[in-house]
C-alpha positions in Angstrom: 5.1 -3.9 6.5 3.5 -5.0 9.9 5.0 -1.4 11.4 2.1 -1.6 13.5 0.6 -4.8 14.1 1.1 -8.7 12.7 0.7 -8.7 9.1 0.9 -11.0 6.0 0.1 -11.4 2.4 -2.7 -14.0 2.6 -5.0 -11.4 4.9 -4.2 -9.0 2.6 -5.5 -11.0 -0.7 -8.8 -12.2 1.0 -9.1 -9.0 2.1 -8.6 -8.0 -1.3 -10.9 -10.3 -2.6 -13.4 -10.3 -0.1 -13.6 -6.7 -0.4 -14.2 -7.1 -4.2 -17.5 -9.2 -3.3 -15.3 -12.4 -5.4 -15.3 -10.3 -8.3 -11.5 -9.7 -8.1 -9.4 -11.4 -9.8 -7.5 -13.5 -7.4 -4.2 -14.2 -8.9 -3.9 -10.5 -9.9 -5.2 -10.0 -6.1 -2.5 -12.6 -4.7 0.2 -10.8 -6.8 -0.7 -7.5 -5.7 -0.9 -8.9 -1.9 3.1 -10.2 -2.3 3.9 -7.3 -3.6 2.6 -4.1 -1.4 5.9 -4.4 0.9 8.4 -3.6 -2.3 5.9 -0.8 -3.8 5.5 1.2 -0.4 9.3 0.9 -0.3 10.0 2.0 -3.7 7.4 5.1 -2.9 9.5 6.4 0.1 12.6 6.1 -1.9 11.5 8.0 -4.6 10.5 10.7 -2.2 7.0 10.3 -1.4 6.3 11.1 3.0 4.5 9.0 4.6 3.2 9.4 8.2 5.7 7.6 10.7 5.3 5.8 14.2 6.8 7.5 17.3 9.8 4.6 16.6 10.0 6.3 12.9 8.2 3.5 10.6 5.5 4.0 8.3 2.1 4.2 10.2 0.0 1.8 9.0 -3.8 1.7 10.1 -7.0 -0.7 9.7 -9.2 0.4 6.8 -12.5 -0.5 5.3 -13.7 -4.1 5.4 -10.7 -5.6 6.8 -11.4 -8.6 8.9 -8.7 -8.2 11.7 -6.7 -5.4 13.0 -3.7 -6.2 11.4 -2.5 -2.7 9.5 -4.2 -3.5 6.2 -4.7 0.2 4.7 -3.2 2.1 2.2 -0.2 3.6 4.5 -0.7 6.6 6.3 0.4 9.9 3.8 1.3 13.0 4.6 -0.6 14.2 1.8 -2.9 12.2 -0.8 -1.7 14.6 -3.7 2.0 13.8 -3.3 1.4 10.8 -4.6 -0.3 11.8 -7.7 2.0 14.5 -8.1 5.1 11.8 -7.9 3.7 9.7 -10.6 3.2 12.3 -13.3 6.3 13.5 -12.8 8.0 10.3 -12.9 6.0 9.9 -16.0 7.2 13.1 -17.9 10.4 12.8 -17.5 10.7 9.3 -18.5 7.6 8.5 -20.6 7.2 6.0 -18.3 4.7 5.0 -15.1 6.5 2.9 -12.8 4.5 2.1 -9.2 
């Protein structure tokens, strides 16, 4: 998103990986990586609030053993259950799970 500060896939999958002590699978960790920016933007159009900036993007913030500052974290929610609670009921009225 880089809302907050400079930001890219590649920190994002050694991050990933890193973080994963080179257990993860990389390619799914690459994949994942290219894909955060679509998934957060499918989560805020299907409703889910995230925290925003004073300018009105989604806060992002450094988290865990990220190796720069550069907004790597799960985006800041408004509320942790939300999600959950947007999934299942995605899920029962489709049958489906799409994230």
């Amino acid at each position: 998103l880089a809302n907050v500060e400079e930001d890219n896939w590649e920190w994002h999958t050694f991050d990933t990986i890193k973080g994963g002590d080179y257990l993860v699978d990389q390619d799914a960790a690459e994949v994942m990586a290219k894909e955060a920016i679509d998934a957060v933007l499918d989560l805020e159009k299907m409703g889910l609030p995230f925290n925003r900036t004073p300018e009105g993007k989604i806060d992002q913030r450094r988290f865990g053993g990220h190796t720069r500052d550069h907004g790597k974290a799960p985006v800041r929610r408004a509320d942790g259950k939300k999600v959950v609670a947007g999934v299942v009921s995605y899920e029962l009225a489709t049958g489906e799970i799409h994230v």
